[in-house]
C-alpha positions as CSV (number, residue, x, y, z in Angstrom):
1,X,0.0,0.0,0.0
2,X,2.7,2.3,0.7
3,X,4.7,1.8,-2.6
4,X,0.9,2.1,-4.6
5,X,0.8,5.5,-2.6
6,X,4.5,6.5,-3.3
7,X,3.4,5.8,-7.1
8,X,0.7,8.5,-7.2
9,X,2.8,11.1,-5.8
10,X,5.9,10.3,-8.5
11,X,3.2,10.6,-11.4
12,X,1.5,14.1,-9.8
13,X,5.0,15.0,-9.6
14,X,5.5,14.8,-12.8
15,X,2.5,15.8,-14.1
16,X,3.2,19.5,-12.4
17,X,6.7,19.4,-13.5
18,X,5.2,19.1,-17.4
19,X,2.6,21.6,-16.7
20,X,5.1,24.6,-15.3
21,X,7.2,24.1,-18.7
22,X,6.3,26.2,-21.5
23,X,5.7,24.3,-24.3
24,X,5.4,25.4,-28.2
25,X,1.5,24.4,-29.2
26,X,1.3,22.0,-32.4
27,X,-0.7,23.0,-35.4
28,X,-2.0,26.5,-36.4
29,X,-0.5,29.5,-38.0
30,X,2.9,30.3,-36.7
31,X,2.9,33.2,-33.7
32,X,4.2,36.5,-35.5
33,X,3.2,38.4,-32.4
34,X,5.4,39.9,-30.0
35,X,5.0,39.5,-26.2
36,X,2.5,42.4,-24.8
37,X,3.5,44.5,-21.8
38,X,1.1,44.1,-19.1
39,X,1.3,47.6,-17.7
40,X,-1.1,47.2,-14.9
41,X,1.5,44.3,-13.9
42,X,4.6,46.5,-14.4
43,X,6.9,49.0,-12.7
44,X,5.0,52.9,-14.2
45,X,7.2,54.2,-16.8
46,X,8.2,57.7,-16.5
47,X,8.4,58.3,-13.2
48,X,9.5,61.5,-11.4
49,X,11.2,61.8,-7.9
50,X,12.9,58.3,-9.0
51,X,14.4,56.5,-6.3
52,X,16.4,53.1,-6.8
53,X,14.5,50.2,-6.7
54,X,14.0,46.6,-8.3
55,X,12.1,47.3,-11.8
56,X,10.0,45.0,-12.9
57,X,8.3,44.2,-16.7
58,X,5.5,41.4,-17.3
59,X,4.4,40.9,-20.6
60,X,1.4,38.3,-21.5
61,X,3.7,35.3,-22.7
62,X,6.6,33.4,-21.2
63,X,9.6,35.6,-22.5
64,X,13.4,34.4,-23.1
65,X,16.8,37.5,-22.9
66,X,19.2,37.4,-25.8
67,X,22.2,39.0,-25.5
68,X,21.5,41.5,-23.0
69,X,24.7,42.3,-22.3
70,X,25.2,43.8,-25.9
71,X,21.4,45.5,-26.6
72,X,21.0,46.7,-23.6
73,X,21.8,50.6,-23.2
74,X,21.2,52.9,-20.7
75,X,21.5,56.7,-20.8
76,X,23.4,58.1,-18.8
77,X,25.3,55.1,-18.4
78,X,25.6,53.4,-14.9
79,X,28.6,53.3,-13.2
80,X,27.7,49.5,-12.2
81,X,26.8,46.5,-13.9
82,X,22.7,46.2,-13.1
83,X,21.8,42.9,-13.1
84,X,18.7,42.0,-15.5
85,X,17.1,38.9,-15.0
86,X,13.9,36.3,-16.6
87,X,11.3,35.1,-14.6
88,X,8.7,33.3,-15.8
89,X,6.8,36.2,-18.2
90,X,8.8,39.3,-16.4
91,X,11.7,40.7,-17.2
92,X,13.6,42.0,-13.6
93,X,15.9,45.1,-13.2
94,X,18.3,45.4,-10.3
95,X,20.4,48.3,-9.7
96,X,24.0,47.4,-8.2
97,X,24.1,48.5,-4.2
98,X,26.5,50.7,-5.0
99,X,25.2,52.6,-7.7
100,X,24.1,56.2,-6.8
101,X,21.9,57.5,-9.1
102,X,22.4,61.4,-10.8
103,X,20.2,64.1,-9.2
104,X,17.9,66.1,-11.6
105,X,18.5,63.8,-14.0
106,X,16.0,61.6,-17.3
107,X,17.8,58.5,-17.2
108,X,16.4,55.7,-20.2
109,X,16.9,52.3,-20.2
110,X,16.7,50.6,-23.9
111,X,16.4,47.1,-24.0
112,X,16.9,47.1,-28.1
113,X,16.5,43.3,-29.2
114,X,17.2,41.2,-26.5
115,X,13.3,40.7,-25.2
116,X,12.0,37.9,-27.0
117,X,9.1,35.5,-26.8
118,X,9.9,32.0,-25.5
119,X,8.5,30.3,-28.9
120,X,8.9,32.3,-32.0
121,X,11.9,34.6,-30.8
122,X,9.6,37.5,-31.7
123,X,11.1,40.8,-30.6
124,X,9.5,43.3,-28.5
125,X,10.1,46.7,-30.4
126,X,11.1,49.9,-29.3
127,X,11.4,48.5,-25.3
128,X,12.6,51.2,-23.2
129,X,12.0,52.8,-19.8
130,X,12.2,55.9,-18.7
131,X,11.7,57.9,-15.4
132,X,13.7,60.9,-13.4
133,X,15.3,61.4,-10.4
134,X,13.9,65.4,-10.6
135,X,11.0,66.7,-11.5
136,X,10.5,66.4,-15.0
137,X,11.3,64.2,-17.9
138,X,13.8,66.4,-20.0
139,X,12.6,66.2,-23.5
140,X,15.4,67.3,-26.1
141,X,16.9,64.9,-29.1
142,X,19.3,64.5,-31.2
143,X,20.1,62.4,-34.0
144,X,22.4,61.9,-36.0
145,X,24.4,59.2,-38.6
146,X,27.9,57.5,-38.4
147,X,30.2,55.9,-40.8
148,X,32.8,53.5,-40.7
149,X,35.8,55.8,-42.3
150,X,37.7,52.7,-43.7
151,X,34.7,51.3,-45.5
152,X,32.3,54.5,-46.1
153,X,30.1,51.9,-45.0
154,X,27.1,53.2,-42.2
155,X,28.8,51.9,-38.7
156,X,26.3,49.5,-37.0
157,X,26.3,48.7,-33.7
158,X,28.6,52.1,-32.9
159,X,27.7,54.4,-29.9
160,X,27.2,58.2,-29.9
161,X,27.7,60.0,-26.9
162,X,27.7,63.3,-25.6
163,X,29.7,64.8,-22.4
164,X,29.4,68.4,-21.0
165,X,33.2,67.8,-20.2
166,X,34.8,69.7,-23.4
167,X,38.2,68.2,-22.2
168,X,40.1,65.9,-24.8
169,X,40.6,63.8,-22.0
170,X,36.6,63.0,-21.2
171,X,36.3,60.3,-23.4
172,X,39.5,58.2,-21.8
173,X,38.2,58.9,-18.2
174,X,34.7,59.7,-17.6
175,X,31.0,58.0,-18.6
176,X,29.3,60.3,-21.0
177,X,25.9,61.7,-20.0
178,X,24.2,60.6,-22.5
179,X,24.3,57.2,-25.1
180,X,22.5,55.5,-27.5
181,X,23.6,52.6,-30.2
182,X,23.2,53.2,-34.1
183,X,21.1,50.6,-36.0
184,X,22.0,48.6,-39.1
185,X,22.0,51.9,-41.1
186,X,24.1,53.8,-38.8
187,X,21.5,56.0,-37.5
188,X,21.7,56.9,-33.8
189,X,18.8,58.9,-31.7
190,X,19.6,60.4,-28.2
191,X,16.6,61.7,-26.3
192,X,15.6,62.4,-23.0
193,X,18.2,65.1,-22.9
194,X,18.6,68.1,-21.2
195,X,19.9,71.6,-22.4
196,X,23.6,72.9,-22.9
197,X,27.0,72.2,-24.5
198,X,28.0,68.8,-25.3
199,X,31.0,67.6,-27.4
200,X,30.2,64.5,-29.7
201,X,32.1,61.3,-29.8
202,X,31.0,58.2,-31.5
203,X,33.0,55.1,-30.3
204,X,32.8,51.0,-31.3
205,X,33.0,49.9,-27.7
206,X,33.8,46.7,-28.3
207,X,34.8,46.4,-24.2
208,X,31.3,47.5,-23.4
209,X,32.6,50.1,-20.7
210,X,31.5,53.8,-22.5
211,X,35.4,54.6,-22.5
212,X,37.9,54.5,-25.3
213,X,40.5,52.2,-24.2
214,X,41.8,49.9,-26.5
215,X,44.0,49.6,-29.3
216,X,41.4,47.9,-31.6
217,X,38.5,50.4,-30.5
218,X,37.2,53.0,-34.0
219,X,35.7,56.3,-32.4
220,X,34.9,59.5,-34.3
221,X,34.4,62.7,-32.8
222,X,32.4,66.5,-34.5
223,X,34.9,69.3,-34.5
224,X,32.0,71.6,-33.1
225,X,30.0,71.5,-29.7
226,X,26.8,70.6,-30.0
227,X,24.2,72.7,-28.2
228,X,20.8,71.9,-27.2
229,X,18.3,71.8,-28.1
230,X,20.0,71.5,-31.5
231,X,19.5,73.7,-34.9
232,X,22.4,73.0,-36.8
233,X,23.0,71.1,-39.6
234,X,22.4,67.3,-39.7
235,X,25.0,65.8,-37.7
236,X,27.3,63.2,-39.1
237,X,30.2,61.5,-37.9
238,X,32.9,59.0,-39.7
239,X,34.7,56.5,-37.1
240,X,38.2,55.2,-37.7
241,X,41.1,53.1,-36.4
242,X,44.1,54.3,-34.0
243,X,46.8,54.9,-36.3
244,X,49.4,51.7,-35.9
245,X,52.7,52.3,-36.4
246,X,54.7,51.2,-39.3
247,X,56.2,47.9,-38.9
248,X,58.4,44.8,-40.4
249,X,56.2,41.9,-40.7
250,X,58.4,39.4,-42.4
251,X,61.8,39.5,-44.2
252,X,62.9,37.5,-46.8
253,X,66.3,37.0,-47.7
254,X,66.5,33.5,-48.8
255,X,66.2,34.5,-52.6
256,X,69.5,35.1,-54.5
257,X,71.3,38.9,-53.5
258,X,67.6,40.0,-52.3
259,X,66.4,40.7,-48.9
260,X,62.4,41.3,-48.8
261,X,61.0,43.4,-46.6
262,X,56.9,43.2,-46.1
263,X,55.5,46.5,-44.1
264,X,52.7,47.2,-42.8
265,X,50.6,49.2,-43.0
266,X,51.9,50.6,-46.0
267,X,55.8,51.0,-47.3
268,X,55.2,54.8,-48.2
269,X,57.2,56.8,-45.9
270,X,60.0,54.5,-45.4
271,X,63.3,55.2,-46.7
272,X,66.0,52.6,-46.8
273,X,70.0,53.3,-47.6
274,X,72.9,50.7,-46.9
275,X,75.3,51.3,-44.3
276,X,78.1,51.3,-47.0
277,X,77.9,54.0,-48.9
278,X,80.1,52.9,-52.0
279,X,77.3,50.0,-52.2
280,X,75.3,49.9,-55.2
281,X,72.4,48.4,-53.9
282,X,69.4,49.0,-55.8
283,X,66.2,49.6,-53.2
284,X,62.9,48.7,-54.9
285,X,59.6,50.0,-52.6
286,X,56.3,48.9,-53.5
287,X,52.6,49.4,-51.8
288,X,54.1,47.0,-48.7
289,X,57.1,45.2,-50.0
290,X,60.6,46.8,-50.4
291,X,62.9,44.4,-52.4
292,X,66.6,45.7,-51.5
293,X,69.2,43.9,-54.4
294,X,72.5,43.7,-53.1
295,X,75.6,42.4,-54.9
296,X,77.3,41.2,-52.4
297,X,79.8,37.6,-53.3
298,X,80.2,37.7,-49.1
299,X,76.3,37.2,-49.1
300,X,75.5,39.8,-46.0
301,X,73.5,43.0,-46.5
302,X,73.5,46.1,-44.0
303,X,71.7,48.6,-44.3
304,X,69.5,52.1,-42.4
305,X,66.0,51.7,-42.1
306,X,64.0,54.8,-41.6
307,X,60.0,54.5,-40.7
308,X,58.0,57.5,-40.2
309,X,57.5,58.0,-36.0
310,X,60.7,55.6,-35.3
311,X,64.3,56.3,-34.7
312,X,66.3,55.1,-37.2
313,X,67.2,50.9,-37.5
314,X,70.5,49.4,-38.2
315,X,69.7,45.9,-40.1
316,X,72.5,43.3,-40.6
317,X,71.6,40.2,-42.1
318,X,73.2,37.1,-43.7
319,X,71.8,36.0,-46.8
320,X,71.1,32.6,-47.7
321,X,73.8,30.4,-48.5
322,X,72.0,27.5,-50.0
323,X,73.3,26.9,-53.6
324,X,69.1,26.6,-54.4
325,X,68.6,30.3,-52.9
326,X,71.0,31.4,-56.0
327,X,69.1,30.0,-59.1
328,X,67.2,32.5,-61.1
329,X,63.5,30.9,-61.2
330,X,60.4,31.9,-62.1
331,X,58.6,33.7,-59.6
332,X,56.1,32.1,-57.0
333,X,54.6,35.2,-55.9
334,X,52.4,37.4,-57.1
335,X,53.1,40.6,-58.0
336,X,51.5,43.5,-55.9
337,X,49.4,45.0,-59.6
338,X,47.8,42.1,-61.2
339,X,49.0,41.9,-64.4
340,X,46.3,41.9,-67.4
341,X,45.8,38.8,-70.1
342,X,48.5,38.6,-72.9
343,X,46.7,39.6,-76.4
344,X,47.9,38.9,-79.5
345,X,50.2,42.3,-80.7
346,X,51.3,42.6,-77.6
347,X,54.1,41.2,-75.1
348,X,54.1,38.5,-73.0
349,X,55.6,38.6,-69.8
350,X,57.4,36.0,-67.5
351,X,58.2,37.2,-64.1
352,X,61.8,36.1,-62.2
353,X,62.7,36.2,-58.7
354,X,64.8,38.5,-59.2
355,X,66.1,40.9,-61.2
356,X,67.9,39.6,-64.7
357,X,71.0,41.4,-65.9
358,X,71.2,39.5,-69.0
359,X,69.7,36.7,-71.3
360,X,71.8,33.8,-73.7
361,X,68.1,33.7,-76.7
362,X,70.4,30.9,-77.9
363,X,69.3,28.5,-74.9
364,X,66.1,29.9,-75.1
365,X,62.9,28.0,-77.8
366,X,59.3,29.2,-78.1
367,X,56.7,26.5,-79.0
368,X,53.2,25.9,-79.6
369,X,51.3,24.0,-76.6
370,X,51.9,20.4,-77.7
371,X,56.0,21.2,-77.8
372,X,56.6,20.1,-81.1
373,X,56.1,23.3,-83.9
374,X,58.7,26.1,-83.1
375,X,58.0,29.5,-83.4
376,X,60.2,32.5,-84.0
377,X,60.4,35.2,-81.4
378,X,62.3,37.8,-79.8
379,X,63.2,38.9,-76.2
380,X,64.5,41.3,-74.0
381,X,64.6,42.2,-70.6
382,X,62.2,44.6,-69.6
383,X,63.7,48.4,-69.0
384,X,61.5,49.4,-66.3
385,X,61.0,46.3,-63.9
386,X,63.9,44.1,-64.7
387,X,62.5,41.2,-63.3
388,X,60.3,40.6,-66.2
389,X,61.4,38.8,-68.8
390,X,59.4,40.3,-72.3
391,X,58.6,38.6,-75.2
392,X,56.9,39.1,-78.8
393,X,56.2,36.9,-81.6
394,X,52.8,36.4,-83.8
395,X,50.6,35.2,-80.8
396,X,47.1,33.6,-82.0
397,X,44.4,34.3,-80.0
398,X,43.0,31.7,-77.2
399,X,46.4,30.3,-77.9
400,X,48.7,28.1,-75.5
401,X,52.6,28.5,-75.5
402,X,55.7,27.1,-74.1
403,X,58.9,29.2,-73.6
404,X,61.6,26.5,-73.1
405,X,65.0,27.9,-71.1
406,X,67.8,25.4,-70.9
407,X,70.8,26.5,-67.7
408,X,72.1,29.8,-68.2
409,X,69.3,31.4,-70.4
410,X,68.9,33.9,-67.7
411,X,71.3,35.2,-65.2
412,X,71.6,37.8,-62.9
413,X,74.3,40.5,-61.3
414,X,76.6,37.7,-59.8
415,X,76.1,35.5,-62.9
416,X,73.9,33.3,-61.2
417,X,72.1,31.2,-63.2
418,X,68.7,29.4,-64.0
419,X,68.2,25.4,-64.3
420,X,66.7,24.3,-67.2
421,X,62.8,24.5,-66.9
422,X,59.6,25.1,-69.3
423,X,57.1,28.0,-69.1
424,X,53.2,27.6,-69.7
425,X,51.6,31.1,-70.9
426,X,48.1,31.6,-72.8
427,X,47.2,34.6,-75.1
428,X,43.8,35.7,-74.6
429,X,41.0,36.4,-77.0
430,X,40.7,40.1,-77.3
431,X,36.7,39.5,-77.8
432,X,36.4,38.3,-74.9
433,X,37.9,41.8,-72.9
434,X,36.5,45.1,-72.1
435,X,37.6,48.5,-71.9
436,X,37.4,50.7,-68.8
437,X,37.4,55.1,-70.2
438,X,37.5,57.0,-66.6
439,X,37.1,60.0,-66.3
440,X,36.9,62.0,-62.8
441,X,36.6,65.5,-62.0
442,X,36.3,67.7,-58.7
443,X,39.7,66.7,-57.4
444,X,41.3,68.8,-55.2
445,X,44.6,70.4,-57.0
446,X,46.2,71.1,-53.6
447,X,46.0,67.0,-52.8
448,X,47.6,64.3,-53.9
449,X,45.1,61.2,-54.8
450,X,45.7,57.3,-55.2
451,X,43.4,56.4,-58.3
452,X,43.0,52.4,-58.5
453,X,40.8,50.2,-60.9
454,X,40.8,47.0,-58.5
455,X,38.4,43.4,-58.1
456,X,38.3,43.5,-54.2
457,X,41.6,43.7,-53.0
458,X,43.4,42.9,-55.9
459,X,44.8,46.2,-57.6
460,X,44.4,45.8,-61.3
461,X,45.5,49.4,-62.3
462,X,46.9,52.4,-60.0
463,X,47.8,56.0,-61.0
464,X,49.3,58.6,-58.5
465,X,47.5,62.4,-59.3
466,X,49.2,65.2,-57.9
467,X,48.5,69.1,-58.9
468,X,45.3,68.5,-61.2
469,X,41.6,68.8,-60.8
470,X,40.6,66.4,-63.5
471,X,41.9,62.7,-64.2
472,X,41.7,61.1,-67.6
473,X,42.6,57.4,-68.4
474,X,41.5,54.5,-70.9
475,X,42.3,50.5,-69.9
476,X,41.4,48.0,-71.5
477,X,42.5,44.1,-72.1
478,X,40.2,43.5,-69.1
479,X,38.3,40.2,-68.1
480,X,34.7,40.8,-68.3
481,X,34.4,40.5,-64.3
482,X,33.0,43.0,-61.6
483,X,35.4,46.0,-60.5
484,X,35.7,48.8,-58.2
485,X,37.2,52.5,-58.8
486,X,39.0,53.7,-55.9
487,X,40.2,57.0,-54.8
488,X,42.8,57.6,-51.9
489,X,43.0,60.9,-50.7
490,X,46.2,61.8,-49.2
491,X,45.8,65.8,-47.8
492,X,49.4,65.5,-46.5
493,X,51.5,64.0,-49.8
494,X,52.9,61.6,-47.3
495,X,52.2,59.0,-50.1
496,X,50.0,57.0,-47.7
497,X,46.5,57.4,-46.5
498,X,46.4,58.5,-43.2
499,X,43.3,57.2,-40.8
500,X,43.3,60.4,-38.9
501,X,44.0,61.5,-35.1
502,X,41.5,61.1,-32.3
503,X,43.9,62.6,-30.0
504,X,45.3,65.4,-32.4
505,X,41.7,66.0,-33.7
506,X,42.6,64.9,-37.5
507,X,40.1,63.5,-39.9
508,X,41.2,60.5,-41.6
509,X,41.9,60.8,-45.4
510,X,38.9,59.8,-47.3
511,X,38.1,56.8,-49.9
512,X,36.0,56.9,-52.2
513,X,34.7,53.7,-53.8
514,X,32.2,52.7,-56.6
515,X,31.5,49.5,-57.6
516,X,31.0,49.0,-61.6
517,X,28.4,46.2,-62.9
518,X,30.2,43.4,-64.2
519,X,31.8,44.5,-67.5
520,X,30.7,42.6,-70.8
521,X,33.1,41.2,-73.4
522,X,34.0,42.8,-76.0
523,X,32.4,46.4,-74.6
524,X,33.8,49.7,-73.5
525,X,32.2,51.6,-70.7
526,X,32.4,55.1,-69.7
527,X,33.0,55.5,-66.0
528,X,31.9,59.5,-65.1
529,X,32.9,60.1,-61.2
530,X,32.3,63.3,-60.2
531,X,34.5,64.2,-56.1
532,X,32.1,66.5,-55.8
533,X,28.6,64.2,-55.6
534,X,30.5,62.1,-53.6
535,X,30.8,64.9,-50.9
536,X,27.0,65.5,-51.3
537,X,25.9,62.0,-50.4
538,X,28.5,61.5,-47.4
């Protein structure tokens, strides 16, 4: 009898257990509807003489949080963590004990996304509280848009805030008074504000703490103080990275009398000489690689470095000594402008490790792709980038070739030589390319710009303007793929493009990017860009 009645209690147990879990119902139309606040249930929004005090929000359906520790923003931010809870259909707001809330002040409390329902995930909109430890709820906005400076892309998830400190310093040290996060289109609306002088500073906090302190932080600021309640003109605001300092990232110096170095950010700026002055090194800087050649038999290189921001660097370095590291080969990497197709009437191109002082034609034989009809050519070293081998001969179109070298058809400064190899190389169909005609106007003369045709980050074509207000040029020999126009503006002719000073109150250098429909083959397009309705749309 006991164990019967032991039974009974196990299965009502149970049965409670199953009925306190919310459950999703089977059949019907999917729930589209978000959870309901029951206000009679609630803490009163927009209260006055606000004292702290557990707030509580109980909507008509069980409820889950989603990442309330990234949508939830309060204005002015706390200088404690609150602690926000779920329980059962109520969300639960705790102040920290310590927190001492601001006299005289609207304080609002926006919840963004992170209230859902338990089923659907349907999101509560626009969820925020209000209230006022004074009198009154202040009632002045702002609003404004931000953009990410390195993209020109709007800058989600990016805070604006406003401090009546004016100090430089506010932003490193202090909570703003006021906050509020931008939404997918970089839009941003503070209210609840009260009148004065307020400087601007928009800030990716990816710590979370309303203070911009770390390396990997973007933050914008307006050069003028804003004043409320505000008249000006719409207010918009570009973030952008610290400025890192230029570095070394990798050196190469197994390759025959060449030492590579890769910089970042950018090469431009750095100056390199060799300690020896009687050397005749020959120093090669491109967009981030600087290839020094050095003819050195003793195979070691020395030589003064000299970044912007840095003292000058003393390198020494011993070259490879590997019999291997000396062969002239064709190179493995690619070069830092993408080269366009070979077309018949032109020249092909074979690239070498390094740089060739002179060719033996007589080891050299051009063939058609199956290796057995030979061809006449000619060839020469090319006289502005002497790693590229040139040659010419009466190409077919959508034709394959092989350039065979036997040892010693190419050698370089110290008479190193190649080994015997083959070299693959197509000529493409010139019906099958496009033709790019730019044209762009409303340059600045007193800048220097960075004109690039490029497919993502590939540079295709680049052109360095300096003193002219209009830019004119015509490429074609293009695959029919999708492309991009970019312009660098560099204010400063430091030859890079600068992403501006938080601390110095510099903007960063602007790009400007459109993106082309895919070209057709066989077509030329007309590419109008015009600086100036670029500034009208920023």
């Amino acid at each position: 009898m006991l164990i019967r009645r032991f039974d009974i209690l196990l299965i009502l147990l149970l049965v409670l257990v199953s009925c306190a879990r919310p459950v999703l119902p089977e059949g019907g139309p999917k729930d589209t509807t978000p959870p309901r606040l029951s206000v009679e249930k609630s803490t009163p929004n927009k209260l006055t003489y606000f004292t702290k005090q557990t707030l509580t929000f109980t909507f008509d359906e069980f409820i889950v949080l989603d990442k309330a520790d990234q949508q939830v923003l309060i204005s002015p931010p706390l200088e404690y963590r609150p602690t926000i809870s779920v329980k059962d259909k109520s969300v639960v707001f705790r102040f920290d004990d310590r927190e001492a809330l601001k006299d005289n002040t609207t304080y609002i409390i926006n919840f963004g996304e992170s209230v859902k329902d338990y089923t659907e995930g349907n999101i509560v909109p626009d969820f925020q509280y209000v209230f006022s430890t004074g009198a009154l709820i202040d009632s002045l906005e702002l609003t404004a848009s931000i953009v990410n400076a390195d993209e020109g892309k709007p800058a989600e998830n990016t805070v604006l805030m406003l401090y009546r400190d004016l100090s430089d310093s506010a932003v490193y040290r202090s909570l703003p008074d006021y906050a509020a996060r931008t939404d997918k289109n970089g839009q941003v609306r503070l209210r609840y504000m009260q009148p004065g002088e307020y400087q601007a500073v928009a800030l990716k906090d990816e710590n979370q703490n309303y203070k911009y302190d770390l390396t990997n932080e973007k933050a914008g600021f307006s050069r003028e103080t804003i004043r409320l309640p505000y008249e000006g003109k719409p207010l918009s605001l570009q973030i952008f990275a610290k400025e890192q300092p230029v570095r070394i990232t990798s050196v190469d110096s197994a390759s025959n009398n060449r030492i590579r170095f890769v910089i970042d950010p950018s090469a431009a700026g750095v100056t390199v000489r060799p300690l020896d002055v009687n050397s005749s090194s020959q120093v090669d800087i491109g967009i981030k690689n600087i290839d020094v050649y050095y003819g050195d038999t003793l195979r070691t290189i020395g030589l003064i470095m000299q970044r912007p921001g840095f003292e000058p660097d003393t390198i020494r370095r011993q070259l490879s000594r590997k019999a291997a590291a000396r062969k002239l080969r064709v190179a493995e990497e690619q070069p830092e402008v993408r080269p366009l197709p070979f077309v018949p009437g032109g020249e092909a191109q074979i690239r070498f490790n390094i740089k060739i002082a002179g060719i033996d034609t007589s080891k050299m034989s051009l063939y058609t792709a199956n290796g057995i009809v030979q061809l006449p050519y000619t060839a020469a070293v090319d006289t502005i980038d002497a790693n590229i081998l040139l040659l010419k001969s009466r190409w077919a179109a959508d034709s394959t070739y092989v350039l065979k070298m036997r040892s010693g058809a190419v050698y370089d400064l110290l008479d190193n030589k190649n080994d015997s190899t083959a070299v693959r190389f197509k000529i493409a169909d010139p019906s099958t390319l496009s033709t790019i005609i730019l044209k762009v106007d409303s340059l600045n003369a007193g800048y220097d710009y960075s004109i690039q045709i490029a497919k993502g980050n590939e540079l295709i074509r680049k052109w360095i303007v300096t003193g002219q207000s209009t830019f004119n040029a015509e490429v074609g020999g293009l695959p029919a793929e999708t492309y991009q126009i970019n312009i660098l503006e560099d204010r400063n002719k430091n030859g890079r493009i600068d992403k501006g000073s938080f601390a110095r109150k510099e903007d960063p250098e602007k790009v400007y990017t459109k993106k082309l429909e895919q070209l057709r083959q066989n077509w030329s397009v007309e590419i109008e860009i015009s600086l100036s309705e670029f500034e009208k749309a920023e």
